[in-house]
C-alpha positions as CSV (number, residue, x, y, z in Angstrom):
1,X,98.0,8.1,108.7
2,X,95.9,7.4,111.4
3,X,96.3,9.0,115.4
4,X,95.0,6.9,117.6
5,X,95.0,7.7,121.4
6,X,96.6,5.5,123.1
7,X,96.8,4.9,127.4
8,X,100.3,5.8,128.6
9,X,100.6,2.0,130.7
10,X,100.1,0.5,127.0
11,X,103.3,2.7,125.5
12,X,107.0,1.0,126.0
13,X,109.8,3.1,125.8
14,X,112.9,1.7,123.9
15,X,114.8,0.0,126.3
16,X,118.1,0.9,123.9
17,X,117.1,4.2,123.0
18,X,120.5,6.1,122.3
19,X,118.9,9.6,123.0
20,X,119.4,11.3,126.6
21,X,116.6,13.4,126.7
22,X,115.8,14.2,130.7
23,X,117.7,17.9,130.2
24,X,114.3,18.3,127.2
25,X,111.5,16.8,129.1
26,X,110.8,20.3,131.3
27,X,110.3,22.0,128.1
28,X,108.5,19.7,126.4
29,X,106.1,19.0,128.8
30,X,105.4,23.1,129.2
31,X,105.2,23.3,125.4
32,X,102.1,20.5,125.7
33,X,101.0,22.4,128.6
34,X,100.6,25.9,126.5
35,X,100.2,24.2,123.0
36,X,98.6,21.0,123.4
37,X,100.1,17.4,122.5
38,X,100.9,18.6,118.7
39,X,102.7,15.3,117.4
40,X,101.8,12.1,118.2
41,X,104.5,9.9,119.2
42,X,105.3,6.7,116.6
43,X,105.2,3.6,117.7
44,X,106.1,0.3,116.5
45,X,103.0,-2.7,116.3
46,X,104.1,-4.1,120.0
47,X,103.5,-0.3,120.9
48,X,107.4,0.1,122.0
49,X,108.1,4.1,120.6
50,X,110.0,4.3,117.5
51,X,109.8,8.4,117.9
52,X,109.0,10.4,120.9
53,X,110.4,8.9,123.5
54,X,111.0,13.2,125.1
55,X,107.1,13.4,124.6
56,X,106.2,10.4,126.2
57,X,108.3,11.6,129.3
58,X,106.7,14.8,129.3
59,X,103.4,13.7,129.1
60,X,104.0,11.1,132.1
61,X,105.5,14.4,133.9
62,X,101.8,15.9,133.2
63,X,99.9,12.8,134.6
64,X,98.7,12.6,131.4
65,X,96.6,9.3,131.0
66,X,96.5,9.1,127.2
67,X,98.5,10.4,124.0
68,X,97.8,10.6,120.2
69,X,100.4,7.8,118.5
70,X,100.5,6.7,114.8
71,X,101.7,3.1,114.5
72,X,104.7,2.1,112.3
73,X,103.5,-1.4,111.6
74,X,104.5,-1.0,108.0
75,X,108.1,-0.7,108.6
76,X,110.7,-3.8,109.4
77,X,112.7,-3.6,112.2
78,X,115.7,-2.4,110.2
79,X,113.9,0.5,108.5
80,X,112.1,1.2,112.8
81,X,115.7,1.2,113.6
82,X,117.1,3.4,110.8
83,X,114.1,6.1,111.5
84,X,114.8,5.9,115.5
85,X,118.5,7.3,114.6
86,X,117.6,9.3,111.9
87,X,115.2,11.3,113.3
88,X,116.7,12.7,115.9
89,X,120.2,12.9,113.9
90,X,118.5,14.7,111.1
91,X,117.4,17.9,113.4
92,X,121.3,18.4,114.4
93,X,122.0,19.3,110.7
94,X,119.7,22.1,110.6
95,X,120.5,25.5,111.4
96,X,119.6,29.0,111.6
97,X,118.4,31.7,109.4
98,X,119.9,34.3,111.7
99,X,119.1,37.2,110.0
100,X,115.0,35.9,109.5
101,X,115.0,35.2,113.1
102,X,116.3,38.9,114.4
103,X,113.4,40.0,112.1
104,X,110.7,37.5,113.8
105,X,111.9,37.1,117.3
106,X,111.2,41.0,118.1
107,X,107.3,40.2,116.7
108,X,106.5,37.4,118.9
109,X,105.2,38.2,122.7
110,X,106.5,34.7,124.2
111,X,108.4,33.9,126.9
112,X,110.5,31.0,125.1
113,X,112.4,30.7,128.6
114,X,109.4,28.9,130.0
115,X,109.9,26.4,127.5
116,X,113.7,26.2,128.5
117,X,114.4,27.7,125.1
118,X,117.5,30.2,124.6
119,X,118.2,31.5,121.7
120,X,121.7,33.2,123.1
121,X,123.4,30.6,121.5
122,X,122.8,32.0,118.5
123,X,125.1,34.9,117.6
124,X,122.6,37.5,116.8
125,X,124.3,40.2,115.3
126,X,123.1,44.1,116.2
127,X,123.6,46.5,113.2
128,X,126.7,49.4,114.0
129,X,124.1,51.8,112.4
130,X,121.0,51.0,114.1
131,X,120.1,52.4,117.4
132,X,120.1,49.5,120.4
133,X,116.8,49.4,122.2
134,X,117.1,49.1,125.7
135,X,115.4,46.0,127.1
136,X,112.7,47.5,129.8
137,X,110.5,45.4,132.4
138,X,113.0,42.3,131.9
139,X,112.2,40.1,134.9
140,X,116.1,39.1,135.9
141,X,116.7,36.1,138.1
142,X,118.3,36.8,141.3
143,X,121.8,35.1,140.6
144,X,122.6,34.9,136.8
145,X,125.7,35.0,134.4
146,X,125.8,37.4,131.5
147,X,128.2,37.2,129.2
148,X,128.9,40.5,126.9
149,X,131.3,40.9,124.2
150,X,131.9,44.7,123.3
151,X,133.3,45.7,119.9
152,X,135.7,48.3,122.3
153,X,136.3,49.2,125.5
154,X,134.6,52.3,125.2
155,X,131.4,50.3,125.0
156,X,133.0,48.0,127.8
157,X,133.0,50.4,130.1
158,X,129.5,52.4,129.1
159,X,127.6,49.1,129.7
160,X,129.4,48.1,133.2
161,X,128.9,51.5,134.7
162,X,125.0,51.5,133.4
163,X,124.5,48.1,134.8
164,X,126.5,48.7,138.1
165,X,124.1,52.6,138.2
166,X,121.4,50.1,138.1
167,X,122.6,47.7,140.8
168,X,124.1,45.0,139.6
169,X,127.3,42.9,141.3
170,X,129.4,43.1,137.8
171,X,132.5,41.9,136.9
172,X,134.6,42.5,133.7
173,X,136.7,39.9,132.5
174,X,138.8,40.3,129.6
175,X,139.6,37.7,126.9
C-alpha cells in the first residue's frame, strides 16, 4: 500500500456519496487536531474519494492543504462502488463489549466530549453491590438534560434532593 500526500484542490468528493456526515465532521476534525491525520482517505485513479469523504471535510474545516490518500486504482468501478457502501455499512454492525468498556473507560484521562463522542448511549450497567463514586470536578454546561433512571423511588428521591442541595433546576418525570 502506498500513502501518498495529496493537495486537498486535487481530491473530489463523490458527487453521489449516500453518507450524511456534516453532524461527524466537528469530531473528526478535533480527533486530527489531537491525533494527527491517522488514515488516509482512499481514492479512486481520477482522485474522486472512494473512503473518507468525513475526513476530507474535516481536514478542509482545518485549512489543511494536504492529506495522506492510498489510491484504489486496482479496483473496477463495481468493486469502488461495493467498498464505498460497505465500508461505512460494515461499522453499523458492530457493537459493544459493555462490560470491557466499564473496565477501560474509568482508566483513560480523555475528554471524549471534545471529540463529540458520548458514550451515554450505551447502557452501562453499575453493580447493586459496588459502592457508586461520585463524579467530582465535572465541568457541567450551563443548560443541559440528564436523564436518570432509578431502580426505586427511594433512589429517586436521594438523587433529586442531592442535586437540587447542589443547585440544580430539576425535574422528575415519571415513566
Amino acid at each position: 500500500m502506498k500513502i501518498e500526500n495529496l493537495k486537498l484542490s486535487e481530491i473530489k468528493p463523490y458527487e453521489k456519496n449516500p453518507r450524511r456526515n456534516d453532524a461527524a465532521v466537528n469530531g473528526v476534525a478535533e480527533s486530527i487536531r489531537q491525533f494527527g491525520f491517522r488514515q488516509p482517505l482512499v481514492i479512486d485513479a481520477n482522485g474522486v474519494i472512494v473512503v473518507g469523504h468525513t475526513r476530507y471535510k474535516a481536514a478542509k474545516k482545518l485549512g489543511l492543504k494536504t492529506v495522506p490518500c492510498v489510491r484504489a486504482d486496482d479496483l473496477d468501478e463495481t468493486k469502488i462502488a461495493a467498498y464505498r457502501l460497505a465500508d461505512n455499512k460494515l461499522n453499523e454492525i458492530a457493537d459493544w463489549d459493555v462490560e470491557l468498556l466499564e473496565e477501560i473507560l474509568p482508566e483513560i484521562d480523555f475528554d471524549f466530549a471534545s471529540l463529540d463522542i458520548d458514550f451515554s448511549d450505551l447502557e452501562l450497567s453499575e453493580s447493586d453491590d459496588a459502592p457508586r463514586e461520585k463524579a467530582t470536578n465535572v465541568n457541567i454546561p450551563e443548560n443541559f438534560q440528564l436523564i436518570v433512571t432509578c431502580q426505586t423511588e427511594e433512589e429517586q428521591k436521594e438523587l433529586f434532593d442531592e442535586l437540587l442541595a447542589k443547585g440544580f433546576d430539576c425535574k422528575v418525570f415519571v415513566f
